[in-house]
Structure formats: structure tokens, C-alpha cells
VMD Tcl script that builds the backbone (N, CA, C; Angstrom):
set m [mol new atoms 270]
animate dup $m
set s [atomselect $m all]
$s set {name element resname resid chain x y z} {
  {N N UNK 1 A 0.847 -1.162 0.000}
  {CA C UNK 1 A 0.000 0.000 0.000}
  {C C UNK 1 A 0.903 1.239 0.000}
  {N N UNK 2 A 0.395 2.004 -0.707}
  {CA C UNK 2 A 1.611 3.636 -1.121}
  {C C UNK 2 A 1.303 4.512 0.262}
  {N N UNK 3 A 2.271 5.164 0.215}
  {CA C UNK 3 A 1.983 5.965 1.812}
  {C C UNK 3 A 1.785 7.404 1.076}
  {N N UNK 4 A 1.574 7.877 -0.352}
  {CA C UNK 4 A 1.071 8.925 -0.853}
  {C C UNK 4 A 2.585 9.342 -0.953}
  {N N UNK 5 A 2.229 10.795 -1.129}
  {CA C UNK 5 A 3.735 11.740 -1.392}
  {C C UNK 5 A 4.808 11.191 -1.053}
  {N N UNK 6 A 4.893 10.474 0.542}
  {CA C UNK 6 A 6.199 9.909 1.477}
  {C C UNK 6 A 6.355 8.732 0.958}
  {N N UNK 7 A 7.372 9.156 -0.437}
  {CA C UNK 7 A 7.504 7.454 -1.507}
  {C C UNK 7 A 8.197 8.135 -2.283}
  {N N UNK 8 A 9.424 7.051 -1.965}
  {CA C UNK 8 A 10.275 7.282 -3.190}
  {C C UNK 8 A 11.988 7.301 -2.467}
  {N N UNK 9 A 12.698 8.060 -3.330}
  {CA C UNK 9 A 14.354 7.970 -3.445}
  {C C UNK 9 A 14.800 9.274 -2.784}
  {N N UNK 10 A 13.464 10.151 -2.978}
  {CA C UNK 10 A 13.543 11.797 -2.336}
  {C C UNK 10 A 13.854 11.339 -0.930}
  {N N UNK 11 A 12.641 10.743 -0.241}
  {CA C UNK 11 A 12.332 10.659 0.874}
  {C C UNK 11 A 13.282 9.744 1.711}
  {N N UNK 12 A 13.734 9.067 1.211}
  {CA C UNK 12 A 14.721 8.296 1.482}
  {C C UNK 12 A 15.797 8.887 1.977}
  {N N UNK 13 A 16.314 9.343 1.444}
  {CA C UNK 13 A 17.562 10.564 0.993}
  {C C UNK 13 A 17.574 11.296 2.098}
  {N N UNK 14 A 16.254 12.059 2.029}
  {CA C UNK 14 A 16.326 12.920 3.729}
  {C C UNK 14 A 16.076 12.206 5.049}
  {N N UNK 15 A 15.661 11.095 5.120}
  {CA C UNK 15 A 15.317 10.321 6.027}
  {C C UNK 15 A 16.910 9.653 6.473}
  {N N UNK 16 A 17.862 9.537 5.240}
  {CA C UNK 16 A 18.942 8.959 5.685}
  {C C UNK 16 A 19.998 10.047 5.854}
  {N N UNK 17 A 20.036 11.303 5.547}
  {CA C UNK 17 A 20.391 12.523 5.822}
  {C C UNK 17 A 20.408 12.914 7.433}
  {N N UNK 18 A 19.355 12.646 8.220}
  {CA C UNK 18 A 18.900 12.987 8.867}
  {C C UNK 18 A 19.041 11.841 10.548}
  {N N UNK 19 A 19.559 10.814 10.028}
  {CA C UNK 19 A 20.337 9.872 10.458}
  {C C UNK 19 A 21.290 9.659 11.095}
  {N N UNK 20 A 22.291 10.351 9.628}
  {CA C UNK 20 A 23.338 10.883 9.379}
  {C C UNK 20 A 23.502 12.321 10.611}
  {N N UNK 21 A 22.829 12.771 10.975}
  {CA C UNK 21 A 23.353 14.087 11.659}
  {C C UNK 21 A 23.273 15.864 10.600}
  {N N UNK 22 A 23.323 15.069 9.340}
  {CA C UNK 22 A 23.127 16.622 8.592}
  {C C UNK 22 A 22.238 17.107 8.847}
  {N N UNK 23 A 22.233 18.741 9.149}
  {CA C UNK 23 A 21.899 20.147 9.584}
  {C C UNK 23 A 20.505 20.334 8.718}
  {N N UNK 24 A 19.527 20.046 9.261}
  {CA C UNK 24 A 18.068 20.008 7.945}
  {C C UNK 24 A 17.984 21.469 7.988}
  {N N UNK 25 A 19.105 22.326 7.980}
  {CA C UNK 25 A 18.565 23.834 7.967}
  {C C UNK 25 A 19.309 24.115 6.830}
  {N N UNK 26 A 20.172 23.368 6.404}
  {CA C UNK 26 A 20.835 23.539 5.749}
  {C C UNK 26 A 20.605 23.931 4.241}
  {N N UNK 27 A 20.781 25.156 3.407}
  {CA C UNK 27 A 20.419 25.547 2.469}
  {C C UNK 27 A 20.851 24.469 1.452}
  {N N UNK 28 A 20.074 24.226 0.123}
  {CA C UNK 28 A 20.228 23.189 -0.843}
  {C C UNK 28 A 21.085 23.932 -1.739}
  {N N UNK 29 A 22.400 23.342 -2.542}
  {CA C UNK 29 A 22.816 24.242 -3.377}
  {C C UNK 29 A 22.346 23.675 -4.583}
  {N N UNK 30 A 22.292 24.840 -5.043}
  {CA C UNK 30 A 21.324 24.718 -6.547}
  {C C UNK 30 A 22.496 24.665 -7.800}
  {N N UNK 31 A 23.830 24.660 -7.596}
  {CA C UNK 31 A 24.638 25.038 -8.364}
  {C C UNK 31 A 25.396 25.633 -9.251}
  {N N UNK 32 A 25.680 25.766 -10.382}
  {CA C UNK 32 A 25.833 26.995 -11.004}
  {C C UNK 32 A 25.721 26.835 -12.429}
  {N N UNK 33 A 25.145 28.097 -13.107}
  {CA C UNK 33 A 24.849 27.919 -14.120}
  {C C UNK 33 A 26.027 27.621 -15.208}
  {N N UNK 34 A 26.211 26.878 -15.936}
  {CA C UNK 34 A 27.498 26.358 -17.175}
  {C C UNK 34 A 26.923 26.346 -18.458}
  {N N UNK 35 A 27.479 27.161 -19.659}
  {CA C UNK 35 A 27.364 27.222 -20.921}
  {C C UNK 35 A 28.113 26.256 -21.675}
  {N N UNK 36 A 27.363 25.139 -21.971}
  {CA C UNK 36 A 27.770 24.255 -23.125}
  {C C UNK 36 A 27.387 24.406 -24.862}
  {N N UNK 37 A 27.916 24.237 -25.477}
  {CA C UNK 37 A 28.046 24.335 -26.586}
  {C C UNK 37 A 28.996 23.942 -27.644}
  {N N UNK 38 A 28.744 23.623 -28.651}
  {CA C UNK 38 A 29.572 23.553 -29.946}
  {C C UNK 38 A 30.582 24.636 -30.400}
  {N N UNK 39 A 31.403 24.100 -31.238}
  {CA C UNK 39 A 32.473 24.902 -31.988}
  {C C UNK 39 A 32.690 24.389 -33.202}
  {N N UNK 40 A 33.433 25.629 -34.042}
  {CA C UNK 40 A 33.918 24.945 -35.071}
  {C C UNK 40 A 34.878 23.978 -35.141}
  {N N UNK 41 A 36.109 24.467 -33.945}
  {CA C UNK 41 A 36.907 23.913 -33.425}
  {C C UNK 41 A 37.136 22.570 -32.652}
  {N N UNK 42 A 35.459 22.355 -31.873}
  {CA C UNK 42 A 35.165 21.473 -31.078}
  {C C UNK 42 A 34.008 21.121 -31.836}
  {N N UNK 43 A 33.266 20.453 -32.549}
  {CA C UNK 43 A 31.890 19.678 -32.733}
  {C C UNK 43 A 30.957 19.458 -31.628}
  {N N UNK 44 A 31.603 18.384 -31.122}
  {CA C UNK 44 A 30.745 17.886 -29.463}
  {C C UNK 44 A 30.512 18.889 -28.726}
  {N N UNK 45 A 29.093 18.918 -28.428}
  {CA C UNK 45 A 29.147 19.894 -27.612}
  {C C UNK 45 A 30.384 19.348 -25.926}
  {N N UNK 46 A 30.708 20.639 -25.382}
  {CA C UNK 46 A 31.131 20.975 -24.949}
  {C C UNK 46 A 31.173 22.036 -23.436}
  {N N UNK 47 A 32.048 22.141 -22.381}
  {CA C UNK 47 A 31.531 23.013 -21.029}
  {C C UNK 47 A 32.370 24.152 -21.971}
  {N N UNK 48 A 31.897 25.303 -22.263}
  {CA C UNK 48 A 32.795 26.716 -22.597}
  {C C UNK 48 A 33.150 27.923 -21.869}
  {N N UNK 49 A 31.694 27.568 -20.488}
  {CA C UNK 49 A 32.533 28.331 -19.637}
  {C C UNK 49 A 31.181 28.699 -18.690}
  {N N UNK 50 A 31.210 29.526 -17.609}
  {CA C UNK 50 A 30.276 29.509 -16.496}
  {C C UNK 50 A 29.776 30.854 -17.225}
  {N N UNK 51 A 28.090 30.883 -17.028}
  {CA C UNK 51 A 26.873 31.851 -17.630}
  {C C UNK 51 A 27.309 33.428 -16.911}
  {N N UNK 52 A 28.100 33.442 -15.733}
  {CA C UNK 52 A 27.963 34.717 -15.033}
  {C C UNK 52 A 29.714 35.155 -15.933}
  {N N UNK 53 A 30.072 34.572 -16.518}
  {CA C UNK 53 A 31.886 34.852 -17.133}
  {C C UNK 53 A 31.900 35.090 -18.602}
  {N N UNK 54 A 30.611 34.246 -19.234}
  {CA C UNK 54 A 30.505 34.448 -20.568}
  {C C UNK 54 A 29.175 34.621 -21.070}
  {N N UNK 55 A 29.315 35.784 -22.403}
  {CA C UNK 55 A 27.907 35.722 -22.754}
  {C C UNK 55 A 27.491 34.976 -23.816}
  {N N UNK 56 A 26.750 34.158 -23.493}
  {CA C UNK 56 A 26.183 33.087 -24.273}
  {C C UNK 56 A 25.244 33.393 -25.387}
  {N N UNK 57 A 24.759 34.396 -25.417}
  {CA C UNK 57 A 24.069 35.610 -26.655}
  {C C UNK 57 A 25.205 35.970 -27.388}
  {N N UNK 58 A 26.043 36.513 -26.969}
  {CA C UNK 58 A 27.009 37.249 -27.888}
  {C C UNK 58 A 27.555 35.915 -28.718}
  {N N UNK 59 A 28.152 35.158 -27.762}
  {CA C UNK 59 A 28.857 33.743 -28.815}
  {C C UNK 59 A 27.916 33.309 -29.951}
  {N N UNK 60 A 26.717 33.215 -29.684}
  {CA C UNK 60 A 26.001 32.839 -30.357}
  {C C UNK 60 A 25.800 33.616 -31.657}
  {N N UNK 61 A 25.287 34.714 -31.431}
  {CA C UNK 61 A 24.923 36.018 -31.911}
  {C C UNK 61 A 26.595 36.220 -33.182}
  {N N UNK 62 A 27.638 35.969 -32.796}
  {CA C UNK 62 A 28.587 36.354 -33.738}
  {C C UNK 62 A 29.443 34.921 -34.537}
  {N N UNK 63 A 28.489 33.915 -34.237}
  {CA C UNK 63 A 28.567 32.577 -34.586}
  {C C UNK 63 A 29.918 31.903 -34.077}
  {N N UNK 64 A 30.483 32.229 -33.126}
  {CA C UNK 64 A 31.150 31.593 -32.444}
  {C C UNK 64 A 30.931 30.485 -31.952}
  {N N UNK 65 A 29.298 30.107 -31.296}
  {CA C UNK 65 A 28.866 28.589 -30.829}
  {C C UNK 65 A 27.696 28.594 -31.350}
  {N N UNK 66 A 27.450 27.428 -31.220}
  {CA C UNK 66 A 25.986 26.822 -31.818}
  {C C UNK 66 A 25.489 26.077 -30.672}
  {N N UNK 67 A 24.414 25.343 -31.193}
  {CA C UNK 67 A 24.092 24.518 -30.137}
  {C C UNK 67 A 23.696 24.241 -27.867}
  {N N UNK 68 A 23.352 26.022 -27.599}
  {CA C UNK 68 A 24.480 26.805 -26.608}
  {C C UNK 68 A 23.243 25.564 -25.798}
  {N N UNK 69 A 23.021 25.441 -24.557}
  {CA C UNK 69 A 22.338 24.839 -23.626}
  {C C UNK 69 A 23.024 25.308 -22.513}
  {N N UNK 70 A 22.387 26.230 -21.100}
  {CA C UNK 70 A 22.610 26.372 -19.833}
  {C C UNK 70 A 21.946 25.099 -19.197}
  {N N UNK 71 A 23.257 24.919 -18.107}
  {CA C UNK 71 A 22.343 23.996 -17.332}
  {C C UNK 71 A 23.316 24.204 -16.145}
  {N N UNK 72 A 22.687 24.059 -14.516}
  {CA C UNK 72 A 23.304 24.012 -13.743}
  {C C UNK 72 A 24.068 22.818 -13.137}
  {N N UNK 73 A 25.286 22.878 -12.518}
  {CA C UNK 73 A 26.264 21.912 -12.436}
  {C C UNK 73 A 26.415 22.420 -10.864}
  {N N UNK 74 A 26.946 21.218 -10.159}
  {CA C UNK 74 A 27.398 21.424 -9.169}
  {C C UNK 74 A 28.550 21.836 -9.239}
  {N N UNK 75 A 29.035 23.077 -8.351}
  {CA C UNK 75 A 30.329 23.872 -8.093}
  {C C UNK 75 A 31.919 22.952 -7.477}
  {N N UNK 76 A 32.892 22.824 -8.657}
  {CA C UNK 76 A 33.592 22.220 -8.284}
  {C C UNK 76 A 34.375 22.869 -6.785}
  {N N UNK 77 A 34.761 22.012 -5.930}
  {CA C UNK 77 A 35.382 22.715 -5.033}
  {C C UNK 77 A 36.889 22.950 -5.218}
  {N N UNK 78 A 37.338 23.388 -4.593}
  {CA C UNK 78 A 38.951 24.026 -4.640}
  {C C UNK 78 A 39.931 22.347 -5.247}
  {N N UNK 79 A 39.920 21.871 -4.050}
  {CA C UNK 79 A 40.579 20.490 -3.904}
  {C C UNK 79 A 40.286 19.919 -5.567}
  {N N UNK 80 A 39.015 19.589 -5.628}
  {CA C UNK 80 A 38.731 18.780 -6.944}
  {C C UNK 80 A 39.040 19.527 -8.415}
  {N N UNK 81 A 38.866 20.646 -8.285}
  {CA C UNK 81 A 38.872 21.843 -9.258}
  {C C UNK 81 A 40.532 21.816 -9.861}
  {N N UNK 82 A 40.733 21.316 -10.904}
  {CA C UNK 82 A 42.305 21.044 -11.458}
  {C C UNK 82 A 43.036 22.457 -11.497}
  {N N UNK 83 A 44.497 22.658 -11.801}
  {CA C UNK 83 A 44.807 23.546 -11.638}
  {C C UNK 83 A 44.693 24.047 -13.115}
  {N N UNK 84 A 44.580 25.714 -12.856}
  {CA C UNK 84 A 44.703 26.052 -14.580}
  {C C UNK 84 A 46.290 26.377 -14.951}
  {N N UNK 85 A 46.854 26.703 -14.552}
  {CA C UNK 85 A 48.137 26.982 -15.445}
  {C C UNK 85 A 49.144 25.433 -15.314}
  {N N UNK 86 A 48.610 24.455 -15.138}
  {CA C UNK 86 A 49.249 23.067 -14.859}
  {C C UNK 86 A 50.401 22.804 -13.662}
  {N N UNK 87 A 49.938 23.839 -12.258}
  {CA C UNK 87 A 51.029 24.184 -11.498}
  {C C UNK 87 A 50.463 23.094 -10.541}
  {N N UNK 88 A 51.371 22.652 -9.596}
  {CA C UNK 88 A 51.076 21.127 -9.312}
  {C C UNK 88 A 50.122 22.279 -7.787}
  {N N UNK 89 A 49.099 21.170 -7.089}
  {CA C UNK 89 A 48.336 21.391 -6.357}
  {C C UNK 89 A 49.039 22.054 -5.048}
  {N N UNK 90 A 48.320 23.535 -4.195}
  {CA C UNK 90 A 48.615 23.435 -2.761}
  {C C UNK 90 A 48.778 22.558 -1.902}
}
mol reanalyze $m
mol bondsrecalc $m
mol representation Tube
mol addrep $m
């Protein structure tokens, strides 16, 4: 017999969250918005860069990308986040 709404993988999740000791006050991160898209250069689409760094109208707009799709990604953190100039990690 279904217990209505309280069903499923959601409920689960916070039920084992909550178990766990995590802070149910705790704000959800929603992540951040990432501009994928094509190139001439690249075919496949592609990550080209975060929505608040690049404008995804303009690329488009001067045919630089095609194909553009925002979608939010979870925020890499420091640790996981590779280095950019290939300088070995803190």
C-alpha cells in the first residue's frame, strides 16, 4: 500500500540525511549555471565556460557557438577543481 507523497528515493535521501546528523537547515545548493556548446573547433558539444563569465548571446549572436544549452552543475570545489596553469596542487 503507497503511503502517498512519502515514496520514493527523495524521501529516502532525507530520512537517511537525517540519520546521518546533517543540519536540515541547511540551504540546498542549486549550483551553477554552465554554458555548453559547440564549436567549429570542437563539434561535441562541450563546457565553454560559467553563464555569469561568458555571454552566451554574444557567442552565439557572432557565430562563435551553436548549439548553446545552460544547465546548472554542481560547483567544483577548490581540492577537486584542477589547476589552470598546470602548477602542481597546494
Amino acid at each position: 500500500m503507497g503511503k502517498g507523497y512519502a515514496e520514493g528515493s527523495a524521501v529516502e535521501e532525507r530520512q537517511a540525511a537525517l540519520e546521518r546528523g546533517d543540519d536540515p537547515d541547511a540551504p540546498i545548493d542549486a549550483g551553477r549555471a554552465a554554458v555548453y556548446g559547440s564549436t567549429d573547433e570542437q563539434p561535441d558539444r562541450h563546457f565553454i565556460g560559467w553563464a555569469d563569465e561568458v555571454d552566451a548571446d554574444n557567442l552565439f549572436a557572432n557565430g562563435r557557438a551553436y548549439g548553446i544549452k545552460l544547465r546548472r552543475v554542481p560547483v567544483p570545489t577548490r581540492r577537486a577543481a584542477p589547476p589552470r596553469d598546470g602548477a602542481a596542487p597546494r
